[in-house]
N, C-alpha and C positions, 0 to 999 in steps of 0.2 A: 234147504237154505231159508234162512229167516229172511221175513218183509225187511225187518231193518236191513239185514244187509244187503240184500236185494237194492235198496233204496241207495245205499252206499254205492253199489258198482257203477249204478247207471249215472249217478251225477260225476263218478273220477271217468265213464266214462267219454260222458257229456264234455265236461272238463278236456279232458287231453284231445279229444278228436277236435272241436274247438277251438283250443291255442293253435293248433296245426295248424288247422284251415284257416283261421285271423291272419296267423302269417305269413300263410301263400297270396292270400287276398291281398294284403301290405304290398306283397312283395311283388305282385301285378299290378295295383291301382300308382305305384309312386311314377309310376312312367307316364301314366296318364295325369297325376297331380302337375307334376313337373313339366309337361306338354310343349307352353309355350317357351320353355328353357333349354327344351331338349333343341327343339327345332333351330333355335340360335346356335345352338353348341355344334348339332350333325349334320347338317346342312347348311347349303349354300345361302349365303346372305345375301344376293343378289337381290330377292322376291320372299322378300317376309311371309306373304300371305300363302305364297306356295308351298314354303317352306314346313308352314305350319299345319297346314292339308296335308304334306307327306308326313309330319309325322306322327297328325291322328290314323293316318294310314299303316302307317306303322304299328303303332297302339293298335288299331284293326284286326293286323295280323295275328297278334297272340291270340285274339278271339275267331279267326277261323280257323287256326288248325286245333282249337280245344275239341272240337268232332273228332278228329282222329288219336289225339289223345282218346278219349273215351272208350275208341273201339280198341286202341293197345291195351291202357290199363285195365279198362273195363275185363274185356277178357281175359288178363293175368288176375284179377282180383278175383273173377269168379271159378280160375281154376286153380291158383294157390290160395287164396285166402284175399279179405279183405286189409289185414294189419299191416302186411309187408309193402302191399304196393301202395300204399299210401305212405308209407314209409320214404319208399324211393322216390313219391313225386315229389316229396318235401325237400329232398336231396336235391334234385333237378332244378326246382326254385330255387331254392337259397342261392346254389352255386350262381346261375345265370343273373341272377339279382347283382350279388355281387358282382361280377365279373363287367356288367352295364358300369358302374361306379367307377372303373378302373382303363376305361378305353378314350384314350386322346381325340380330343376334337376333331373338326373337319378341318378348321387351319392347321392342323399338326399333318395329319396322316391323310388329306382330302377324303378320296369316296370309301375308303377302307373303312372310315367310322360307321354311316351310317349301316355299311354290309354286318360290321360286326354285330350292332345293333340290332337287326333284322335278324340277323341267325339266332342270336340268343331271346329275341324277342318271339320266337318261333318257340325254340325249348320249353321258355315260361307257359306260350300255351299248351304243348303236349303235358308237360306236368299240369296243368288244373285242368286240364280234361279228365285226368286221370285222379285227381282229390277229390272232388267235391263228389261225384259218386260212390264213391270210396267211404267219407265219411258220415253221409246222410245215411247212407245204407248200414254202416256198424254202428249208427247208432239208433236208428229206427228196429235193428234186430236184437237188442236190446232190450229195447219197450216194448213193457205192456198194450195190446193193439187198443185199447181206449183210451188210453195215454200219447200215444204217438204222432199227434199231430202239435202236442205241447214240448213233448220233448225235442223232436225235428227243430223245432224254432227254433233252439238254439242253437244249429248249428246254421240256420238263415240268418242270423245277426251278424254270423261273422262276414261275411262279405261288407256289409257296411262297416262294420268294427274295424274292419283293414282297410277303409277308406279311411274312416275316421283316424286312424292312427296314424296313417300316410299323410293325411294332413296337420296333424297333431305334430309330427318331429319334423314336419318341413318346415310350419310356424315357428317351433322355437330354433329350431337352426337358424332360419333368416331372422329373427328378432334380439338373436345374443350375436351377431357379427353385422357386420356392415352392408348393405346392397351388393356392393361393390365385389369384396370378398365373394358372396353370397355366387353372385353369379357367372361370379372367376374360378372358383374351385367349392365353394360350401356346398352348392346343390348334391355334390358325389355325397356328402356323410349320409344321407336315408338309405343309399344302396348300399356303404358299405356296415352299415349296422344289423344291417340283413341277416349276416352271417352267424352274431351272438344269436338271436331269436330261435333261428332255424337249428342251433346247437339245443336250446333249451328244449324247442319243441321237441328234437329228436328224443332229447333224455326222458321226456315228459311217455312219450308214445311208444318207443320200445318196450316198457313197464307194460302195457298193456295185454290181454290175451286175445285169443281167436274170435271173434260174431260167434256165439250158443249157437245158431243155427247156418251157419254157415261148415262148422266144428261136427254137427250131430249129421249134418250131410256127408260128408268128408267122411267120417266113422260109418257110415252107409254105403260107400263106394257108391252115392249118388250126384256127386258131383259132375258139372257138364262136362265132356269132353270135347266140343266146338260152339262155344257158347255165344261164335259171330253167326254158328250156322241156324241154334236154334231161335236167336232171338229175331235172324232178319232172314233166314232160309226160309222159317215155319210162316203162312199165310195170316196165320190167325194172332202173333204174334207181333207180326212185322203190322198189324190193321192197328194196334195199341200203340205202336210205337209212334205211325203216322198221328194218330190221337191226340197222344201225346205231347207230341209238337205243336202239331196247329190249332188245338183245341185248348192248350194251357201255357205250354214255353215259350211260344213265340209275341203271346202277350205281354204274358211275364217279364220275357227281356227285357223290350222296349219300354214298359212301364217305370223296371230296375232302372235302364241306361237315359232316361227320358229325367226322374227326379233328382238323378244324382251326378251325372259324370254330362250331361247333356247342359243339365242347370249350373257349372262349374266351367264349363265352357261358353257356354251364354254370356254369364257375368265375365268373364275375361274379356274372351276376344268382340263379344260385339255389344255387350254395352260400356267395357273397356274401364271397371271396378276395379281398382288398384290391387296386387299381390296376394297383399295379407289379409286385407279387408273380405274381398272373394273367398278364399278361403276361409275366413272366420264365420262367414254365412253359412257355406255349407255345412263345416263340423259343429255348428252349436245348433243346425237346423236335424242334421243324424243323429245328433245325441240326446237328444228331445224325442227324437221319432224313435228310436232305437226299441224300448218297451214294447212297442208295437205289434214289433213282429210275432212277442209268447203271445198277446193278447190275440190274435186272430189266427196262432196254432191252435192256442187253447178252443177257441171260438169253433173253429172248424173240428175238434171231436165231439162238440155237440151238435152241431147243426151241419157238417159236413164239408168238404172242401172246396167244390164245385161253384156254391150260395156266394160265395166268399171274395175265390180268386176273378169271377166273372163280374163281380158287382164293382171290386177295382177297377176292370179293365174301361167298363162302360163310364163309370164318376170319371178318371181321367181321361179319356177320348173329349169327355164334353166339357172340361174341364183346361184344358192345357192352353187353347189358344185366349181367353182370358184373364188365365194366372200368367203366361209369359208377357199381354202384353200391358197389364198390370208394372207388372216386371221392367218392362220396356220405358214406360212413363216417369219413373223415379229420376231416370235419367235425361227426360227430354228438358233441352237446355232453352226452348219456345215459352216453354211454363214458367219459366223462373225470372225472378228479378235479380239483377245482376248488383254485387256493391262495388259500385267503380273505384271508391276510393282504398279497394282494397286488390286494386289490378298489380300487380306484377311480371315486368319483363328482365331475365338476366341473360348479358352475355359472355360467349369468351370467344377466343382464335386461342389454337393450342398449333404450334409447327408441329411436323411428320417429317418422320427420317428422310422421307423420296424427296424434299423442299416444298412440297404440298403443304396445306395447314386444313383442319379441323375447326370447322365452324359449328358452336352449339347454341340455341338459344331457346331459352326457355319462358313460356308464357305461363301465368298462372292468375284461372279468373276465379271470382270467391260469389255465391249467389246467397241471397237473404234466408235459404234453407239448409244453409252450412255445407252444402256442394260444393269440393273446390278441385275445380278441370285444371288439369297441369298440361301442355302440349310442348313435346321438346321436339325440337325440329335441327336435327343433324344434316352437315353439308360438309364434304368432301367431295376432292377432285372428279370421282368417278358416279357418285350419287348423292341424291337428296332423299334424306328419311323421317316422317316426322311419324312422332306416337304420342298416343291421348292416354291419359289417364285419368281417372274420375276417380275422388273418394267421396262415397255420400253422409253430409248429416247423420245423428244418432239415430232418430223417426224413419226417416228412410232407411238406414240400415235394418229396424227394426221391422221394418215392414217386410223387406226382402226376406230376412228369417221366416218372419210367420209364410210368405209365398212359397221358399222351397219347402219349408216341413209340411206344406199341405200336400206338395207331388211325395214327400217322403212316407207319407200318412197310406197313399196313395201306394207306394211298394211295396209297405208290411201289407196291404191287403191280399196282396198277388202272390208275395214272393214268401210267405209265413206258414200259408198248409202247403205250401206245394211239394218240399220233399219227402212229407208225408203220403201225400196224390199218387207221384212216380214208386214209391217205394207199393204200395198198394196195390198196383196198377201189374206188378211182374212177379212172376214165382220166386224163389229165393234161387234157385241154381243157375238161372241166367239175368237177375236184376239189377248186379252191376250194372253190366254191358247194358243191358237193356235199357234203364233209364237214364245213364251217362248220356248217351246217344241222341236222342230229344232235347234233352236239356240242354247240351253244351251247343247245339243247332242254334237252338232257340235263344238262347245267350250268349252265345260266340258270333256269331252272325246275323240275327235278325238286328239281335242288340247293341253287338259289339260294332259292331259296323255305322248305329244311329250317330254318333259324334263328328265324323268323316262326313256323314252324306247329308247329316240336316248344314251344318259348317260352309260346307260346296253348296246346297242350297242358297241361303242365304247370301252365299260369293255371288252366286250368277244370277240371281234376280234381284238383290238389292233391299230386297221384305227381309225385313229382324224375326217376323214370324214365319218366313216358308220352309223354313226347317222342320216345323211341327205336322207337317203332310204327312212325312215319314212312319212317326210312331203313331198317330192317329190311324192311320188305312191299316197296320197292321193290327192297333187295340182290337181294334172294330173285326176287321175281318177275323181274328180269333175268337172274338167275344160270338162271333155268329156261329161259330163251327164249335165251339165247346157247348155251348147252350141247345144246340140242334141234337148232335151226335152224342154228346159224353152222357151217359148216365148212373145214377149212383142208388146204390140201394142200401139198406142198414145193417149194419154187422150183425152177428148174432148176440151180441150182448147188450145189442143196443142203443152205444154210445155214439158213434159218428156214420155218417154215410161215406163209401168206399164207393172208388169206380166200379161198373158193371162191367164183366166180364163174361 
């Protein structure tokens, strides 16, 4: 086979593993985009704040059971092939995707919603337990091994790429209809869009053939035949796997969940950054940072993976409780001069079928930094509701960009060699399984869990910063156990340093 083609296979098959995973990512993060909408729609509105806890909790969920996804598909991938089961997690997303888009509120059907919710939010995690191993591993078998920390990259962008696109069709949905609409019925169009993608992706990935080496084992009759027993029966195995985890994924996650889905909840719920504006932060802060990722694939085939994803972990540890409360200040209303003559109060009484009426009234103050705090404070018979909204000045906006692309700066450092690291790290007859397993630990849970527990943080002590405990003890405590334990030595052609085995 000629270099050129050679050269061909690997970018169609960069390319379609790729699309795939973008759209599993999409099709995971819009739950989490849509967070504070979800929480009004499936739960009780009694306790807004509770509300909204359950259902980053929920969002949680697909991130703990992505472990056991890993150990299902893991080990179908490594005893039928890598194509097909990534095949069927794609299947499993889209459907469950959809099928969120399509379930009646809690006012229609009460606790029915959230369960449906919860169950399908459950499915979504078994399928991305079972992709993201999947794909990192056909296309790391692929590459050239001095190549492969470059090429891996691309399939690291796509997790933010499905952020960023998740925020990208929620933006223009709510910007071509009215609020109102928006959050009557338009939130459903991101879930039910789902379904085209995940048709395309399939047509894209069916074209595809077997991992070369996955194929050349299989024509061996060397394929595993209990690939849960060899990866976490065997001692020597199962020492890599713990490594793994706590030496690189558990960093990892929090770093991931800390710059992107932590700092998107930030600006929402507690420095309380208007809809679109929030989200305009973060996808023009991902899209800036996005490059990122190849450059410190690339980076780490020369100098190694290890230099790399450790040196993130430590810049952000030292780094987080300054950039959030940086963060925090844009918004402090102490600092500002206030323009009176541009105060505004509107109100209304609107009757209700029961002979009740509906009191709304809305305060809007404007400060000499182009800050303008809106408070609408609801009153009906059974409660009082009030919610703050801030949209800030250009400068300040501008600023907030530059703060989260430096945590985002901050993920390509961690999250860029690393499916490179795991791939490396495990023989090819049980590597699915085997680095699915770590990883989705470490990102289902360490990680996936940060949004929930810094959120309730911050609920019960009242600090905008005690949230950052969380991802800081774990930076740290990984960065201590990768740096001690993991060691890396050089391939034999020279190009990047690999874990020591």
């Amino acid at each position: 086979m000629s270099s050129t083609k050679q050269h061909q296979n690997i970018w169609q098959v960069i390319f379609a593993s790729s699309a795939g995973t973008l759209i599993e990512w999409y099709d995971f993060y819009i739950f989490g985009s849509l967070s504070l909408i979800l929480s009004e729609k499936f739960f009780p509105d009694s306790n807004p704040t509770l509300a909204y806890i359950a259902t980053l909790a929920t969002f949680a969920v697909g991130f703990i059971v992505r472990p056991f996804g890993a150990i299902v598909f893991g080990r179908l991938g490594d005893m039928v092939g890598r194509k097909y089961t990534f095949l069927l997690t794609l299947l499993i997303m889209g459907g469950s995707t959809f099928a969120i888009g399509l379930i009646p509120g809690y006012k229609t059907i009460g606790l029915v919603a959230p369960i449906l919710v919860l169950i399908l939010r459950l499915a979504q995690g078994l399928a991305l337990g079972g992709e993201y191993g999947g794909a990192a591993t056909y296309v790391a078998e692929h590459s050239p091994a001095h190549r492969r920390g470059y090429y891996t990259s691309f399939i690291q962008t796509t997790a933010t790429l499905g952020l960023f696109v998740s925020l990208g069709v929620i933006l223009v949905t709510r910007t071509t209809m009215s609020a109102e609409s928006f959050n009557d019925w338009g939130w459903r169009i991101p879930f039910w869009l789902s379904i085209f993608l995940v048709m395309m992706s399939y047509y894209i990935r069916i074209k595809l053939q077997e991992s070369p080496l996955f194929t050349q084992l299989k024509k061996e009759g060397k394929t595993s035949k209990n690939p849960l027993k060899e990866s976490f029966g065997n001692k020597e195995n199962l020492k890599l796997v713990l490594l793994a985890l706590f030496g690189a994924a558990m960093g990892q996650g929090v770093v991931w969940y800390t710059g992107q889905f932590y700092a998107l909840s930030f600006l929402q719920s507690t420095m309380h950054i208007e809809f679109v504006q929030s989200n305009v932060i973060i996808a023009v802060a991902l899209l800036i940072g996005t490059p990122f990722f190849i450059y410190f694939g690339h980076l780490s085939d020369k100098i190694g993976r290890k230099k790399i994803m450790m040196m993130g972990m430590l810049i952000a540890a030292l780094a987080y409780f300054p950039i959030y409360n940086a963060m925090d200040k844009t918004v402090d209303l102490s600092a500002k001069q206030e323009v009176t003559a541009m105060y505004r109060v509107e109100s209304t009484i609107t009757p209700l079928e029961d002979g009740t009426t509906l009191e709304k009234s809305t305060k809007v103050r404007t400060y000499s930094d182009s800050t303008v705090v809106k408070e609408v404070t609801t009153i009906t018979k059974d409660k009082k509701e009030v919610k703050k909204e801030v949209k800030v000045g250009t400068n300040n906006l501008i600023w907030l960009i530059v703060l989260v692309l430096i945590q985002v700066i901050f993920v390509t450092m961690v999250y860029g060699p690393i499916a490179a690291f795991l791939v490396e790290l495990f023989p090819t007859r049980i590597r699915y399984t085997s680095m699915s397993l770590p990883y989705h630990i470490g990102n289902g849970v360490f990680g996936g869990l940060l949004p929930a527990i810094a959120t309730l943080m911050v609920q019960k002590t009242g600090n905008h910063l005690a949230g950052l405990v969380y991802p800081v003890a774990i930076a740290l405590i990984c960065l201590v156990v990768g740096v001690i334990f993991i060691k890396e030595k050089k391939t034999a052609d020279g190009y990047a340093e690999v874990p020591e085995v």
